[in-house]
C-alpha positions in Angstrom: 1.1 7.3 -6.3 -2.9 6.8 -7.6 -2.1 10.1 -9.6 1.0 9.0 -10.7 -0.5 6.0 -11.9 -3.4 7.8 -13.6 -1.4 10.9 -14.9 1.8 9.7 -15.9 0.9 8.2 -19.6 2.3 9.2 -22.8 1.4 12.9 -24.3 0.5 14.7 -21.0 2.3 17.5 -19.5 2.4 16.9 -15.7 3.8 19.9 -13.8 5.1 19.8 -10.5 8.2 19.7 -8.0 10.0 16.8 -7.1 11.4 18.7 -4.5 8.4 18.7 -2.6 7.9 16.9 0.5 5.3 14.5 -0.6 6.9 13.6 -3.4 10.5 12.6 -1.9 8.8 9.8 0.0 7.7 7.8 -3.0 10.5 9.0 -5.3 11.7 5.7 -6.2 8.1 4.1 -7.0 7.5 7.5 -9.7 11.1 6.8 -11.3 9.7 2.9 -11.8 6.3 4.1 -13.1 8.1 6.5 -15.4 10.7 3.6 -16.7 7.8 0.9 -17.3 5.8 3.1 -19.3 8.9 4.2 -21.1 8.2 7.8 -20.3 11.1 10.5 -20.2 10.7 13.9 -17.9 11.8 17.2 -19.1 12.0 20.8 -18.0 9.9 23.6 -19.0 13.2 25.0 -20.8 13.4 21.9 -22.6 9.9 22.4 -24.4 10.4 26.1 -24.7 14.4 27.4 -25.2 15.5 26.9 -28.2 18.8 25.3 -28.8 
């Protein structure tokens, strides 16, 4: 969560899997972080495949 709370702002790229083990234990508290800063998450196919 402290990266979360430092990394997660407006026009940075973080990369990473939310499949991994650490990160399914504080899913819910990284979905609030990402709706109160109004942030929206993407896939690398979404910055890079045309439509």
């Amino acid at each position: 969560m402290k990266m979360a709370n430092q990394y997660f702002t407006p026009q940075t790229i973080v990369i990473g899997h939310l499949n991994y083990l650490p990160v399914t234990d504080v899913y819910p508290q990284l979905v609030e972080v990402i709706r109160n800063r109004h942030l929206r998450t993407g896939t690398l196919n979404d910055v890079f495949i045309k439509p």
